[in-house]
N, C-alpha and C positions, 0 to 999 in steps of 0.2 A: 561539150558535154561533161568530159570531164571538170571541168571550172564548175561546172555550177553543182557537181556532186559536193565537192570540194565548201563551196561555196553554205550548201544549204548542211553539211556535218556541222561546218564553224558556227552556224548558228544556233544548230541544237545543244551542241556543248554548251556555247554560253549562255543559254537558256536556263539551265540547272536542273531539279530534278523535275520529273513526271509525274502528273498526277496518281498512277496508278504506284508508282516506289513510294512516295509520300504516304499514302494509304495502307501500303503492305507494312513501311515500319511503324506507325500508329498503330496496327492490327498487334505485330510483333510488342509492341508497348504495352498493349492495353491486358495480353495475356501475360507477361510475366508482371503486371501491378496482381493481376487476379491472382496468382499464384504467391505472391510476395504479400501482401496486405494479411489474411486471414492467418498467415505462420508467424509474422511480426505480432499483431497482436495479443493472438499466443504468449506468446514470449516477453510482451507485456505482463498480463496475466499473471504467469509463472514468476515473474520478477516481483509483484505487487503483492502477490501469496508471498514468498520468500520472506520479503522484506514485511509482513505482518507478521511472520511466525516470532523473525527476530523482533519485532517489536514486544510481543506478548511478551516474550521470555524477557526483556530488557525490564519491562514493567514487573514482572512477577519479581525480578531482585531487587527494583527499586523498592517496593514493597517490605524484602525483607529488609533492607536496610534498615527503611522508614520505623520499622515496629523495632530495631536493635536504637538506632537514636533516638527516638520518644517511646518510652515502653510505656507513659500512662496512658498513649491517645491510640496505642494497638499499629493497627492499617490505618492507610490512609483512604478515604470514601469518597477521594474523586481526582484526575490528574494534574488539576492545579497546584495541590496540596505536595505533589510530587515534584513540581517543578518551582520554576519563580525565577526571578530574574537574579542575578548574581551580583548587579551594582546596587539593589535596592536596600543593601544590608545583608546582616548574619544570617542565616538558616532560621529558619522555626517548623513547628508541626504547621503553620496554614502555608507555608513556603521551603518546602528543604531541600530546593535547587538539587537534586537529584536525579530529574530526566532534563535531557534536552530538550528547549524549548518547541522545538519542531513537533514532539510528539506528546509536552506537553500541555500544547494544543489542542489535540485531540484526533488532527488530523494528521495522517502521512499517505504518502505513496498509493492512492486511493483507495485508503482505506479511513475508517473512522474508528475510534479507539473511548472505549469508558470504562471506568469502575462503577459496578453497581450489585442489587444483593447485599447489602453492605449488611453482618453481624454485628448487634452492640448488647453489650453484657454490663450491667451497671456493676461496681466496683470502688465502695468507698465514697459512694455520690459522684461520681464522674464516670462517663462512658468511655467504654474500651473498646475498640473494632477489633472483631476476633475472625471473619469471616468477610470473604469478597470475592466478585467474579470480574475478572475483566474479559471481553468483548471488545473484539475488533474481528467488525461490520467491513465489506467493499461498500462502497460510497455507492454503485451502479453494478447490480449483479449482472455476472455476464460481462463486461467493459470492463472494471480495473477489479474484479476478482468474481471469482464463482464459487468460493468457501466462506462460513465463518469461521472465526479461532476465537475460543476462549480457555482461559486459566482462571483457577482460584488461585487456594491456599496454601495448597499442595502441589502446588505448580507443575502439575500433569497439564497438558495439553492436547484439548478435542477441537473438535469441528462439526460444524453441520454443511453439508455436502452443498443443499440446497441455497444456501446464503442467507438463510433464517436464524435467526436466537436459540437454537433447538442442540446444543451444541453435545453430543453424545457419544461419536464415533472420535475415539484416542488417535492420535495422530503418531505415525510411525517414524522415529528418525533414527 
C-alpha cells in the first residue's frame, strides 16, 4: 500500500500543474492587466499632452526667430516654411530649417500640429504675416490626448478641454 501511495505522488508531481492552478493564475493575470492597462494609458496621454505643450512653445520661438531672420515675409503661414531639410542648401523664408523635422512634419507624439489664421498686412506691395495661430490637435481624442493646445503671437498658451479648436481656457504652468 504504501508503494503504490508512493507510486501514484510520483506521478502527479510529474504531471505539472492542475487545471484548476492554471486557471487561478490566468484569473490573477487577467486582474492586474485590468488594473495595469487603463493607468498606463493614462500615462500615455499625459506624456503626449506634455510633449504637445512643448511642441507649441518650440513653434512659437521658431516663429520668433522666423520674423527676426526674414523681417519682410513677418511669420511663417505654415510648418514647412519652419523646417526643411539641412543638406538641401542655405536657409530661406520657404525653408529656414528651424524646426526639427519630426515636427515639421506636422505630426508628433499623437498629436497633429498647424499654423493657421495666418494675418497679412500689405506693406510696400509685398505681404507681411503679422498674425498666426498654432494648433496642435490629438490625432484620436480620448487615445493619444484629450486637450487642444494653441498659441499665437503672443505666445500665451490655451486649450480647449474638449479636443476641439475652441481653444480659450489659459493653461497654467
Amino acid at each position: 500500500m504504501n508503494r503504490r501511495n508512493d507510486l501514484s505522488q510520483s506521478r502527479r508531481a510529474a504531471n505539472g500543474f492542475t487545471l484548476m492552478e492554471l486557471l487561478i493564475v490566468m484569473a490573477i493575470i487577467t486582474v492586474l492587466m485590468l488594473i495595469a492597462i487603463p493607468s498606463y494609458l493614462n500615462y500615455v496621454r499625459l506624456a503626449n499632452e506634455t510633449s504637445a505643450v512643448k511642441s507649441v512653445q518650440t513653434i512659437s520661438q521658431a516663429q520668433t526667430q522666423f520674423s527676426m531672420q526674414y523681417p519682410l515675409s513677418g511669420y511663417a503661414c505654415n510648418l514647412t516654411a519652419l523646417g526643411g531639410d539641412t543638406h538641401s542648401g542655405p536657409p530661406s523664408a520657404t525653408s529656414a530649417e528651424i524646426l526639427p523635422p519630426d515636427l515639421a512634419s506636422g505630426a508628433k507624439s499623437g498629436y497633429q500640429f498647424a499654423i493657421s489664421n495666418c494675418i497679412k498686412n500689405s506693406e510696400n506691395g509685398s505681404d507681411r504675416v503679422t498674425g498666426f495661430t498654432i494648433v496642435a490637435q490629438p490625432i484620436t481624442v480620448g487615445r493619444t490626448g484629450n486637450r487642444t493646445f494653441c498659441s499665437d503671437e503672443s505666445g500665451q498658451i490655451k486649450f480647449d478641454p474638449a479636443g476641439g479648436t475652441n481653444c480659450t481656457q489659459a493653461l497654467v504652468q
